[in-house]
C-alpha positions, 0 to 999 in steps of 0.5 A, a space after each residue: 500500500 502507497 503511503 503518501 507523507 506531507 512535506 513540512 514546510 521550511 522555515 523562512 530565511 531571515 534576511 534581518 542581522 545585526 552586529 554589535 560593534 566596538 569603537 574603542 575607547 579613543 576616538 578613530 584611532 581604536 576603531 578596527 577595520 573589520 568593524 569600520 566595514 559592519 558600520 560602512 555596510 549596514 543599512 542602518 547604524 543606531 549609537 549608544 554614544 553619549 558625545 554628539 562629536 562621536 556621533 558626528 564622526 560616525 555619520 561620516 562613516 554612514 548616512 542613516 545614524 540613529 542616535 539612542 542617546 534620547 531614550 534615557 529619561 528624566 527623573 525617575 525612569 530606570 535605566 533598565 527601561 532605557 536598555 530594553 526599549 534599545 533593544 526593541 528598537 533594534 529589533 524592530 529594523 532587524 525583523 524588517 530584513 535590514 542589515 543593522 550594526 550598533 555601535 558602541 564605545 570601548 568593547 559592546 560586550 563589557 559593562 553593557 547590557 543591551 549589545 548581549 541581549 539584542 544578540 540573544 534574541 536575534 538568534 533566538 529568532 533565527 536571525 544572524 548576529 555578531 559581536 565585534 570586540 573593541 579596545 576597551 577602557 580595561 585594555 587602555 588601563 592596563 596599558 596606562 598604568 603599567 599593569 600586567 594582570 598575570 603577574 599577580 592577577 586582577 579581580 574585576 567588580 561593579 562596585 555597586 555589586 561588591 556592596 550587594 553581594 558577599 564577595 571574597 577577595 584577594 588582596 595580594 591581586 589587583 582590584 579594579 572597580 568600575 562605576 564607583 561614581 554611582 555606586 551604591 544606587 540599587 534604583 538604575 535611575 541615578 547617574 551618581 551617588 554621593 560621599 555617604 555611598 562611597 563610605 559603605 564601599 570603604 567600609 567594605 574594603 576595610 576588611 581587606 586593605 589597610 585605610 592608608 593604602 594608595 589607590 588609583 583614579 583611572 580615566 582612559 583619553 577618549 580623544 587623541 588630544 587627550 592624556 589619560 588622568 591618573 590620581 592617587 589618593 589614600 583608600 580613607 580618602 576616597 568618600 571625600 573625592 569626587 568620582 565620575 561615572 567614567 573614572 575606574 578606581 584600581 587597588 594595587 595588591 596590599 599583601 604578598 602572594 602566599 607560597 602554597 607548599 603542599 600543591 608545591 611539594 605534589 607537583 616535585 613529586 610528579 616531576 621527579 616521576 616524570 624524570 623517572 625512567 621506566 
């Protein structure tokens, strides 16, 4: 007996595709041509830039550059809102079969919410979507201040997250903390927080670190005119000094790394193993 079986459709091709790209921390000079090409071949560009002279001279680069910048709210809007609402935008021209690239500064996936999150639901749907890395502000830190993570190793945390969750850290390693200019502000409605903020993040860091240890102010040149500002001051002082939302505060190791002799003494004893003839 013939049996005859009914073909499924195939699923439609999704034309739409975004790519989340990085502009680098300085202007034009850490742009990378790879992402210089999504941005130059995109049908539309939207920018999550906050300095209408980067946004000038992306338009340089493409006729259709939508600015994100006006769904930040006044008062009491959350950010979390704002971040969402880029999201659906962007998704909007994607599902509409446009080629679309958003631009970010330094690397769109570090401290930035939406570029993860657009990539996410764009491939949830069946849509092509691709993040394009940048130089990014922790690459210019190392870079301007010396510091070479696998020396003696480097924690990375929101400030606001070492307050809010317990968190064991390592004070014979670098600590760099971003947004402390804001820290403390659980609302995401806020763009800074006062001295009484930053006491709790000392009292917190007292745990570990001697209140006369010397800390860095860090803020990468975003412009190539620019130098990078670098300011030193003691832990106990940093309620007192003023912190911008751009500024990334870097602890040096307070205490020397401790000698585990017991993995040592294991590992002596694969190594004359290994010497071993058999």
């Amino acid at each position: 007996m013939n049996t005859t079986t009914a073909s499924l459709p195939e699923a439609p091709v999704q034309h739409g595709s975004i790519a989340c790209v990085g502009l680098g921390m300085t202007l034009g000079s850490h742009l990378s041509p790879l992402a210089r090409s999504y941005i130059e071949q995109a049908d539309v560009v939207f920018a999550a830039l906050s300095d209408a002279i980067v946004e000038m001279w992306l338009e340089r680069m493409h006729p259709d550059v939508r600015s994100l910048q006006p769904y930040y709210g006044k008062g009491d809007k959350s950010r979390a809102v704002t971040y969402r609402e880029w999201v659906d935008v962007m998704m909007v021209e994607v599902r509409a079969g446009k080629k679309v690239c958003a631009a970010f500064y330094g690397h769109p996936g570090i401290f930035a919410w939406s570029p993860h999150e657009v990539i996410k639901v764009a491939r949830e749907e069946g849509f092509q979507a691709h993040m394009e890395p940048g130089i990014s502000a922790e690459d210019c830190l190392y870079a301007d201040l010396g510091i070479d993570p696998g020396r003696r190793g480097c924690q990375h945390y929101e400030a606001s997250q070492l307050l809010f969750c317990e968190t064991r850290l390592n004070p014979g390693a670098y600590l760099v903390l971003w947004q402390v200019g804001l820290v403390g502000d659980r609302s995401m409605k806020r763009f800074a927080t006062g001295p009484e903020y930053r006491q709790v993040l000392v009292d917190v860091l007292a745990d570990d670190y001697p209140l006369d240890h010397e800390l860095i102010i860090y803020r990468g040149a975003t412009l190539p005119i620019e130098q990078p500002r670098i300011r030193r001051v003691l832990l106990r002082d940093l309620p007192e000094t003023p912190v911008t939302a751009e500024e990334t505060v870097v602890l040096p190791p307070a205490a020397p790394l401790l000698v585990n002799h017991a993995v040592r003494k294991r590992l002596a004893a694969l190594d004359r193993a290994a010497a071993t003839p058999t």
